[in-house]
Backbone atoms as SQL, in Angstrom:
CREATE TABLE atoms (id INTEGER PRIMARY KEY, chain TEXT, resi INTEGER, resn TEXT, atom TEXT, x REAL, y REAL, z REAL);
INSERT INTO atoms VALUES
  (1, 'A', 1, 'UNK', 'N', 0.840, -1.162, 0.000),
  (2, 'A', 1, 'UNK', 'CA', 0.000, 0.000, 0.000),
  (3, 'A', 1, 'UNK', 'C', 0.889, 1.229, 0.000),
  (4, 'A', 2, 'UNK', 'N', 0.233, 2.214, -1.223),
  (5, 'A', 2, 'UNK', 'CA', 1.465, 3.534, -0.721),
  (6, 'A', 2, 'UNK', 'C', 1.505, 3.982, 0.112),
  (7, 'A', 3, 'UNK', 'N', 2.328, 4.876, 1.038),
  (8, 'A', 3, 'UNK', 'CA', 1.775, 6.000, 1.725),
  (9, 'A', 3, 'UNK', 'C', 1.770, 7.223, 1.691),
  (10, 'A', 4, 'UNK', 'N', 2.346, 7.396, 0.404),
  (11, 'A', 4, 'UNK', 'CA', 2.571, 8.674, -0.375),
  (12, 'A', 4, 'UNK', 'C', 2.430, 8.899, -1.513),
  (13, 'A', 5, 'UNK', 'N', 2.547, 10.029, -2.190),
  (14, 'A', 5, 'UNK', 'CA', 2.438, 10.192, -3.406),
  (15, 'A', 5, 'UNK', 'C', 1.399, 10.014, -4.211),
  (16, 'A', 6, 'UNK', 'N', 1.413, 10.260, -5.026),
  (17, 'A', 6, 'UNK', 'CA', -0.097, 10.258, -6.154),
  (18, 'A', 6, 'UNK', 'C', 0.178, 9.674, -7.253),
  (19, 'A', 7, 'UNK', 'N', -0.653, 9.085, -7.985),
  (20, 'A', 7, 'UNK', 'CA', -1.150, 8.951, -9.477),
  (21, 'A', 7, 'UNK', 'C', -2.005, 9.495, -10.415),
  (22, 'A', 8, 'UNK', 'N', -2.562, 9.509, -11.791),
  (23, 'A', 8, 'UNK', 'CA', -3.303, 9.773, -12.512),
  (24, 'A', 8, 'UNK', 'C', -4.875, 10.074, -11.540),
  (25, 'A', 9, 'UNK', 'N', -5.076, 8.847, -11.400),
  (26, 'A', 9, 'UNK', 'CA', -6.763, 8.228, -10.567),
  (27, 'A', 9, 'UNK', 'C', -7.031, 9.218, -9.711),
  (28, 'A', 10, 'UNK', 'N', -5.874, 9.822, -8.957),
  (29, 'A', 10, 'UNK', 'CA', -6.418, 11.103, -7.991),
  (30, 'A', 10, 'UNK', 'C', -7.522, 11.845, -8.188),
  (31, 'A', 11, 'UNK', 'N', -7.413, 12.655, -9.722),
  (32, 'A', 11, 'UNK', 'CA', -8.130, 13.643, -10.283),
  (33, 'A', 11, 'UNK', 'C', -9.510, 12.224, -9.760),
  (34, 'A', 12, 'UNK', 'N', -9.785, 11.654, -10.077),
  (35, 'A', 12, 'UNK', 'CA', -11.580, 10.788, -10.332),
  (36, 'A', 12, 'UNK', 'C', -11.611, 10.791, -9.007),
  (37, 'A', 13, 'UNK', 'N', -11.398, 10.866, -7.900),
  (38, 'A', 13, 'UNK', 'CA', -11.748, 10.883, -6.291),
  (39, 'A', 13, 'UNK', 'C', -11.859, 11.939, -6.135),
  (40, 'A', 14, 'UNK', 'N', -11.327, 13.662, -7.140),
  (41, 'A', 14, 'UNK', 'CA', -12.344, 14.602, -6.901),
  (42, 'A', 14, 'UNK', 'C', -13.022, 14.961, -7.183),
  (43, 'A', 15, 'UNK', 'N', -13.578, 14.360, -8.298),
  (44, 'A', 15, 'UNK', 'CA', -14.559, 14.509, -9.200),
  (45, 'A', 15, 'UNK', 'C', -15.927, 14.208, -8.961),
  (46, 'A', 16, 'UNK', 'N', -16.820, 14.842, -8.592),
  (47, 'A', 16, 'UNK', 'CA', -17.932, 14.223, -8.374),
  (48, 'A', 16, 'UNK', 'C', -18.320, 13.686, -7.431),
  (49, 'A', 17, 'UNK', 'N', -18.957, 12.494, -7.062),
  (50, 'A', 17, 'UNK', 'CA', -18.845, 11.901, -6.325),
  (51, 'A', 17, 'UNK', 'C', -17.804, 10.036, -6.452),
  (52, 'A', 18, 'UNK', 'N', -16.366, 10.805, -7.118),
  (53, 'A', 18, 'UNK', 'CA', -15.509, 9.376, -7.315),
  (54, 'A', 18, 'UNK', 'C', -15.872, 8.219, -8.022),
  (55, 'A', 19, 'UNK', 'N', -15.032, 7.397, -8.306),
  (56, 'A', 19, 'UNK', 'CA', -14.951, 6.207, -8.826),
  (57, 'A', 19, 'UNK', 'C', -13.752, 5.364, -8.116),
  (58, 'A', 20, 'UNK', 'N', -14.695, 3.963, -7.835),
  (59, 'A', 20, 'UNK', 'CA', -13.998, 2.823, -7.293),
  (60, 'A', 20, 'UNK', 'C', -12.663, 2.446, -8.236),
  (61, 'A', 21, 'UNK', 'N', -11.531, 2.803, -7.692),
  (62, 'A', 21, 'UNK', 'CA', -10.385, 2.374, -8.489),
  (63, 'A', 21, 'UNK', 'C', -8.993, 1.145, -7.753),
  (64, 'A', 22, 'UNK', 'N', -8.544, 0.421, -8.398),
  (65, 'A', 22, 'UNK', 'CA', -7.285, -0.208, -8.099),
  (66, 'A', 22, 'UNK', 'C', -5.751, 0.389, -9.226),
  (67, 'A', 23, 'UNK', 'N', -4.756, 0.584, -8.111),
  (68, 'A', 23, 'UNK', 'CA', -3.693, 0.927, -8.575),
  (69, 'A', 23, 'UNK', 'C', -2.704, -0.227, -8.331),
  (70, 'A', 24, 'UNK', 'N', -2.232, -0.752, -9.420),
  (71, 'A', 24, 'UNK', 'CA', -1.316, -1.759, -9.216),
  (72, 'A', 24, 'UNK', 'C', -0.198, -1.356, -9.955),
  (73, 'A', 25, 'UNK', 'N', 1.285, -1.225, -9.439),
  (74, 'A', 25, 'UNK', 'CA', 2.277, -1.103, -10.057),
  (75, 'A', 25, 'UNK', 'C', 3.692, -1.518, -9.948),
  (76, 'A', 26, 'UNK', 'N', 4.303, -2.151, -10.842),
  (77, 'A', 26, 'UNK', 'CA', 5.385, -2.693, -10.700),
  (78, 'A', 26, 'UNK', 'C', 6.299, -1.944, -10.302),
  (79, 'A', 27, 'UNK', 'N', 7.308, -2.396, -9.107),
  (80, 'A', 27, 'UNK', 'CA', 8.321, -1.249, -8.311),
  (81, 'A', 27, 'UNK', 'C', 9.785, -1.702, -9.171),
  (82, 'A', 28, 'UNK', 'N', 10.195, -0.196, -8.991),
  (83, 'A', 28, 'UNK', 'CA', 10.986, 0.402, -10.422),
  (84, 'A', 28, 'UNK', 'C', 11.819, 1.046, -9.476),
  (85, 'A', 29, 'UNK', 'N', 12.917, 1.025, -10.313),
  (86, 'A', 29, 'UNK', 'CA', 14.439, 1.846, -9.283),
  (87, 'A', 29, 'UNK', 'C', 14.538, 2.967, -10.820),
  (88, 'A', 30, 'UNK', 'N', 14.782, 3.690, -9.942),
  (89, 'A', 30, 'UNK', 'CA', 14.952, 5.226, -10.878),
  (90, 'A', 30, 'UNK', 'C', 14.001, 5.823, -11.636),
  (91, 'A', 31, 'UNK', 'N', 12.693, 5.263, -10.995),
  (92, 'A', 31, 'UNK', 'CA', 11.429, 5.538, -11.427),
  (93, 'A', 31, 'UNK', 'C', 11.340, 6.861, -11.829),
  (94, 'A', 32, 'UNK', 'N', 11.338, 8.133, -11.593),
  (95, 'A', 32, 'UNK', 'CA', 11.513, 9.558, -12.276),
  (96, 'A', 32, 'UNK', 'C', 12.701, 10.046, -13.182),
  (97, 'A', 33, 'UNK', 'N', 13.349, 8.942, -13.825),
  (98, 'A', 33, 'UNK', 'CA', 13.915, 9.263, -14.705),
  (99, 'A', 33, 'UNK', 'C', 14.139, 8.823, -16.315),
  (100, 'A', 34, 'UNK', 'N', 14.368, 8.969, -17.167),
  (101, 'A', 34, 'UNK', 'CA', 14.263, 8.034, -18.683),
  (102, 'A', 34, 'UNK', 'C', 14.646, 6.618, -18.140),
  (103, 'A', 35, 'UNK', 'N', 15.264, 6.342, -17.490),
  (104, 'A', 35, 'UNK', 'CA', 16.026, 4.809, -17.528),
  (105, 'A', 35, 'UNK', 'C', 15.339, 4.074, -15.908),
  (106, 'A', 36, 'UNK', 'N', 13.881, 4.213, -16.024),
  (107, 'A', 36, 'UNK', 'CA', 13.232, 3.198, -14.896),
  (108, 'A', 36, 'UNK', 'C', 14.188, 1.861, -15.581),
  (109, 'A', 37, 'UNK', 'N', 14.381, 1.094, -14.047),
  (110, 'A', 37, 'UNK', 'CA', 14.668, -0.148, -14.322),
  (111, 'A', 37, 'UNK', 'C', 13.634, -0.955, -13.327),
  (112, 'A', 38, 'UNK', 'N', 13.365, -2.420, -14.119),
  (113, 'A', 38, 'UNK', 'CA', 12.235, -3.263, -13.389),
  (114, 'A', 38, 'UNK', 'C', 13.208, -4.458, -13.101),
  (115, 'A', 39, 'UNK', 'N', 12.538, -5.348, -12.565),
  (116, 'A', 39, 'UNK', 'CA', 13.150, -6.839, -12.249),
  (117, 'A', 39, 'UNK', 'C', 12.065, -7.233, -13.171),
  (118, 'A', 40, 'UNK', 'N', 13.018, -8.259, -13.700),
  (119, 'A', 40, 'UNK', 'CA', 11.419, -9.272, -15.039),
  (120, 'A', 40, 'UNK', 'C', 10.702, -10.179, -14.161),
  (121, 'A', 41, 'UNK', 'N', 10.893, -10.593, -12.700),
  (122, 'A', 41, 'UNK', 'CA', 10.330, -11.244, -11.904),
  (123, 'A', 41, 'UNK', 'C', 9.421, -10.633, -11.528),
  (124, 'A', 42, 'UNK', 'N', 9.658, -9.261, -10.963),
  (125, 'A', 42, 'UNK', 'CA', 9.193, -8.100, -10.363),
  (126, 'A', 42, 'UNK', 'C', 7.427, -8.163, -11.188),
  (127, 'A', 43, 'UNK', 'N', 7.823, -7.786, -12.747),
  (128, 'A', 43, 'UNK', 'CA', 7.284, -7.339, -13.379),
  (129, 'A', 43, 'UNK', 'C', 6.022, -9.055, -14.307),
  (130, 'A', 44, 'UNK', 'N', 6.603, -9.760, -14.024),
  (131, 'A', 44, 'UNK', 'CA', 6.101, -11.516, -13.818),
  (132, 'A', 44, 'UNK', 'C', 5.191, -11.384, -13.354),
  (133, 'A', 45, 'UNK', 'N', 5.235, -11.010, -11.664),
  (134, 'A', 45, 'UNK', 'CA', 4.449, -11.294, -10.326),
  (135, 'A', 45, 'UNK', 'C', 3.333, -9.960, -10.872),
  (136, 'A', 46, 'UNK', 'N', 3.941, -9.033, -11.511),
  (137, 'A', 46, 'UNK', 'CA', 2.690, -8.257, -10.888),
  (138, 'A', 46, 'UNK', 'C', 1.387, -8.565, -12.528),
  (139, 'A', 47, 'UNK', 'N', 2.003, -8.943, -13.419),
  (140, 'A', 47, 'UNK', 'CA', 1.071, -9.711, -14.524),
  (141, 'A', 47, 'UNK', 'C', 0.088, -10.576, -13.604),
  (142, 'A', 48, 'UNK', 'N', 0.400, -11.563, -12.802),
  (143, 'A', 48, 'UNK', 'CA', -0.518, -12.612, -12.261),
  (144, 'A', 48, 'UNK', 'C', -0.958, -11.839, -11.220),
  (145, 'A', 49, 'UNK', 'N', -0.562, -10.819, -10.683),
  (146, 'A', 49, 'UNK', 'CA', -1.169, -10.350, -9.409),
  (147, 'A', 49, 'UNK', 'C', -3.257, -9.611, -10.329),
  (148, 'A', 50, 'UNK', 'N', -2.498, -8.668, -11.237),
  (149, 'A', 50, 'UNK', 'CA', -3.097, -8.662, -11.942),
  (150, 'A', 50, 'UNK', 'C', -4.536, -9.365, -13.066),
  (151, 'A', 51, 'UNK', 'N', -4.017, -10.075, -13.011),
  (152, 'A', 51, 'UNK', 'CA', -4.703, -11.119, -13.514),
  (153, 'A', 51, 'UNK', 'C', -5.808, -11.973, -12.560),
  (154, 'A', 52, 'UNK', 'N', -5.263, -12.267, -11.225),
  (155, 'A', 52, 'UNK', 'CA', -6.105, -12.980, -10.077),
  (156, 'A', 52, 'UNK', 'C', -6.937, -11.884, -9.770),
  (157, 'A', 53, 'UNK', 'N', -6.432, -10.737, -9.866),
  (158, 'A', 53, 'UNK', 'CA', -7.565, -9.331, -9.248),
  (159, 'A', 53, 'UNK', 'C', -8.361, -9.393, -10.392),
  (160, 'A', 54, 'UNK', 'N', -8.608, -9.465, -12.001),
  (161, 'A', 54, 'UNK', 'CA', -9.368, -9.242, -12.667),
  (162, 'A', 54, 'UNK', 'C', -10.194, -10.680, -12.646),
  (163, 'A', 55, 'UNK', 'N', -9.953, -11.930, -12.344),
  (164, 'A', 55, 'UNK', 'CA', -10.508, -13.475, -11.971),
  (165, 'A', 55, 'UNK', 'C', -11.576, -12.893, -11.152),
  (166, 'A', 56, 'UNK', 'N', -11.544, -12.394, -9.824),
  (167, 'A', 56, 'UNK', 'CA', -11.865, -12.686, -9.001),
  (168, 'A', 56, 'UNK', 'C', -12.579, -11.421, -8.695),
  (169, 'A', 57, 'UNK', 'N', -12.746, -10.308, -10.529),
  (170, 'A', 57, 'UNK', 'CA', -14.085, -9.765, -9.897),
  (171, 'A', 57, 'UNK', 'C', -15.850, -10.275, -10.916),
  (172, 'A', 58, 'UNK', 'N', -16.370, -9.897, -9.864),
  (173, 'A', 58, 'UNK', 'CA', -17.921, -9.943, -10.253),
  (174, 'A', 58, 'UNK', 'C', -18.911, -8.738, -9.781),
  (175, 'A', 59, 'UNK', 'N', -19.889, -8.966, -10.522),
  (176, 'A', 59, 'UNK', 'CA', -20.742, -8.208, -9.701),
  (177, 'A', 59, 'UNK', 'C', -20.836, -7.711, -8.055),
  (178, 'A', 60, 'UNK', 'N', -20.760, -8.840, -7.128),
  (179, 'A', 60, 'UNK', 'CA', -20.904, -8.312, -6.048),
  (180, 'A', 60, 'UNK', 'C', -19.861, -7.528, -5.838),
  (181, 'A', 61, 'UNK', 'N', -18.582, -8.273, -6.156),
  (182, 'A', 61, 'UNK', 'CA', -17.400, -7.460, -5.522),
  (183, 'A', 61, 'UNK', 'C', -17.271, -5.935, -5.883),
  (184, 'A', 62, 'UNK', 'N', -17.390, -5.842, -7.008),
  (185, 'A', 62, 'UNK', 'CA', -17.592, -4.634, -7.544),
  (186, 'A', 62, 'UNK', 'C', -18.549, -3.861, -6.636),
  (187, 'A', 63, 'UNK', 'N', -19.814, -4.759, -6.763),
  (188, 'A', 63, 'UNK', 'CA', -20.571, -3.787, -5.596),
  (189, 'A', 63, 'UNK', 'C', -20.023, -3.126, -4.393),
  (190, 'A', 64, 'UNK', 'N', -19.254, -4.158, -4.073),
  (191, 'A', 64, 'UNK', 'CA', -18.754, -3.664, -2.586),
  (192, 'A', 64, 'UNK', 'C', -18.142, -2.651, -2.679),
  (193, 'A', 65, 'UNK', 'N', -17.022, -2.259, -3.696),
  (194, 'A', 65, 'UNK', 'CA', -16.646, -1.349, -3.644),
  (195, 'A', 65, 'UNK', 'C', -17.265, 0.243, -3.958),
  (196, 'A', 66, 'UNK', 'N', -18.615, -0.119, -4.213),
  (197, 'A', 66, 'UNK', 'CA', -18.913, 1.080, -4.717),
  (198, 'A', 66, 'UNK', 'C', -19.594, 1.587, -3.364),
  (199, 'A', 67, 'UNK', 'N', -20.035, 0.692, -1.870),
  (200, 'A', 67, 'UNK', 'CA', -20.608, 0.461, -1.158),
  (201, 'A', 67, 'UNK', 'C', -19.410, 1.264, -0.183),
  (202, 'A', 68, 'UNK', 'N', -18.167, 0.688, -0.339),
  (203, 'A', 68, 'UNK', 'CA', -16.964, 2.097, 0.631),
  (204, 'A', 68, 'UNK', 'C', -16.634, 2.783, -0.009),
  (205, 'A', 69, 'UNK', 'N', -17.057, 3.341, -1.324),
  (206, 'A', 69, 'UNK', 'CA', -16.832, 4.599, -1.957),
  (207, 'A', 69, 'UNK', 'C', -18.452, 5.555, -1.361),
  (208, 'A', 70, 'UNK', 'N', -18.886, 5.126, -0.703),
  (209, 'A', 70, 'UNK', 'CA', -20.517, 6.045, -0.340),
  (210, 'A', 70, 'UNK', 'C', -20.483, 6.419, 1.198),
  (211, 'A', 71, 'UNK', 'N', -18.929, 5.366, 1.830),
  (212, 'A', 71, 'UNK', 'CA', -19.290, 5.955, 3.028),
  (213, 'A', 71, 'UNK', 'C', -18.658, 6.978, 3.785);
């Protein structure tokens, strides 16, 4: 979980009344500069991490989230 910093998605949590979002991202050394470098393992794991989070949604789950975006 971060505990800092921002992404794109920020702007849609002020917008309105928000949208339920997931940020998943592969951790990168020299990330603010032309030459990010990844681990191909790194970047492996977060394909399937990825992938089990998009498996494993449905309707309800989705619901849920729209259910702690109201409170």
């Amino acid at each position: 979980m971060r505990r800092s910093g921002d992404t794109d998605a920020k702007s849609i949590d002020l917008a309105g009344e928000g949208v339920p979002r997931v940020v998943i991202g592969v951790p990168a050394s020299y990330l603010h500069t032309h030459n990010a470098i990844v681990n191909f393992k790194d970047y492996e794991h977060t394909i399937q991490l990825m992938v089990a989070v998009i498996n494993a949604l449905n309707a309800k789950t989705v619901g849920k989230f729209c259910e702690f975006a109201a409170e």
